[in-house]
N, C-alpha and C positions, 0 to 999 in steps of 0.2 A: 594241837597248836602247830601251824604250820612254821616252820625254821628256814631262815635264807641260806641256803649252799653256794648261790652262787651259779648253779647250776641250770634250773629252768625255774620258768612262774609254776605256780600252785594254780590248779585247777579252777581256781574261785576267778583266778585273775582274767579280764575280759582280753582280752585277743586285739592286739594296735591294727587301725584298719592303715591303708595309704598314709604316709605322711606325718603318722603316730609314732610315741615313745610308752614304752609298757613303764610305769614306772616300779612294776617288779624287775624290770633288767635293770633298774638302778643300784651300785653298790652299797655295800652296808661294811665297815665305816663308811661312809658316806665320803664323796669328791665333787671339788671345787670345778667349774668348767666354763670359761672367759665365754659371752656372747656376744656379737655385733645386733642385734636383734634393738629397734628403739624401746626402751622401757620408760615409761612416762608415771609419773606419780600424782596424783590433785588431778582435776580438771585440766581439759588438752589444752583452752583455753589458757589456765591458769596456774601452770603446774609447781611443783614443790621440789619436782628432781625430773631430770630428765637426761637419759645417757644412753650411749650405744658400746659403753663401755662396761655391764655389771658382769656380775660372776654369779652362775646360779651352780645353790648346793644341791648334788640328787643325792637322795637317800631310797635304799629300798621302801616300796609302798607310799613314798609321801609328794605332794610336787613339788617343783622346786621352790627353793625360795632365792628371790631374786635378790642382791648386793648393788649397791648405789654406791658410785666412789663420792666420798665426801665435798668433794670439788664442784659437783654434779647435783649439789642438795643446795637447796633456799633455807639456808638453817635460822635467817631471821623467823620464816614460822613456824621454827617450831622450837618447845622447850623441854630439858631435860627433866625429869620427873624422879622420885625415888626408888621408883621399883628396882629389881634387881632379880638376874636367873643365870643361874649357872650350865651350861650343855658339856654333858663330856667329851665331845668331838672339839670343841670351840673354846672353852672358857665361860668368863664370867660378862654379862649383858648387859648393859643400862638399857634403857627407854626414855622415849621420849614424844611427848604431847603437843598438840599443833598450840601454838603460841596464847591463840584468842578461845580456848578452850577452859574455863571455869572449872570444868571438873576434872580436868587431867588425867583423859582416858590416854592410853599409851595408844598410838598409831605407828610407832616407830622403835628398832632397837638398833644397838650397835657395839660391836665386838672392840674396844680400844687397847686390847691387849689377848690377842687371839694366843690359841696355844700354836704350836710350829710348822703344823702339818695345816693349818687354815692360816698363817703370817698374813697369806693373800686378801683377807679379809679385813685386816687393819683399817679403822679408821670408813670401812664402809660401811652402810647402813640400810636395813630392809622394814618394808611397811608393811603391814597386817591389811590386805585386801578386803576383810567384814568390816575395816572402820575408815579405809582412805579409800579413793580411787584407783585404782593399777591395772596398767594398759601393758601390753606386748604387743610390738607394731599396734596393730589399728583394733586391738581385739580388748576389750573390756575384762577384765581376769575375773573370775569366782574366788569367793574365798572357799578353801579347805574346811572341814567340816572341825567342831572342837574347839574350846573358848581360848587354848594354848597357842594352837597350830597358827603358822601362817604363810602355809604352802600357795603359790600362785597356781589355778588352774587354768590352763586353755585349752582348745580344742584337738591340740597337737596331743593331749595324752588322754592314755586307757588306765584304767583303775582299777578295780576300786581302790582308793584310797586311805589311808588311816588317818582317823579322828569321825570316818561314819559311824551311825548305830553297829554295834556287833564286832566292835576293830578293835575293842580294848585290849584284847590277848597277844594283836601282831606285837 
């Protein structure tokens, strides 16, 4: 089982080419890091959030996950749902489901009482890229692999990632 030191990527890890972020040289706790980067949510046309203002978390092995400040969200579509998760870096999570949605699948969560070392994250809120739309600048995101995970991928990073086949142990 490979362990983060801190120190260098694990063998497995693919090599960032030009212009790439390994996200094995991500820290583990994990850190908060402000971007100016447009992040767009929904259709570009018709979007749900849109800001040049988020906060993306890196964690060792995972991509980031992008933060939407609440100011910057259409929260008329969307609604809060029951679900509930607790992250030990963060706190405890609601969710929440696009408004005209019947079966209130979560597309969205949000920290309303982070713990101290994520405060920054109050009140902001990030979407699961397998179920909305999510853009960086002009770039369509992938979802992260894994029915939990809701790391944003783009082209800027090298992987492999956890939540693929074979990652259960990172």
């Amino acid at each position: 089982m490979w362990k983060h030191t801190g120190k260098q990527r694990p063998d497995f890890a693919i090599p960032p080419g030009p212009d790439q972020e390994s996200v094995w040289d991500y820290p583990r706790p994990p850190k908060l890091v402000p971007t100016e980067e447009l992040v767009v949510v929904g259709s570009v046309d018709r979007p749900i959030a849109s800001t040049h203002a988020a906060l993306r978390v890196l964690e060792t092995a995972s991509p980031p996950t992008y933060y939407i400040p609440e100011g910057d969200i259409d929260w008329h579509r969307l609604r809060k749902i029951a679900s509930r998760s607790f992250c030990e870096w963060k706190g405890e999570a609601s969710y929440f489901a696009l408004a005209d949605d019947p079966q209130g699948l979560a597309v969205a969560w949000l920290y309303a009482n982070p713990s101290a070392s994520f405060a920054a994250i109050d009140r902001h809120a990030s979407f699961y890229p397998a179920r909305i739309e999510c853009w960086v600048n002009s770039e369509r995101v992938r979802p992260q692999a894994g029915e939990f995970y809701g790391g944003w991928i783009t082209d800027r990073l090298a992987g492999p990632f956890k939540g693929e086949p074979g990652t259960g142990h990172w």
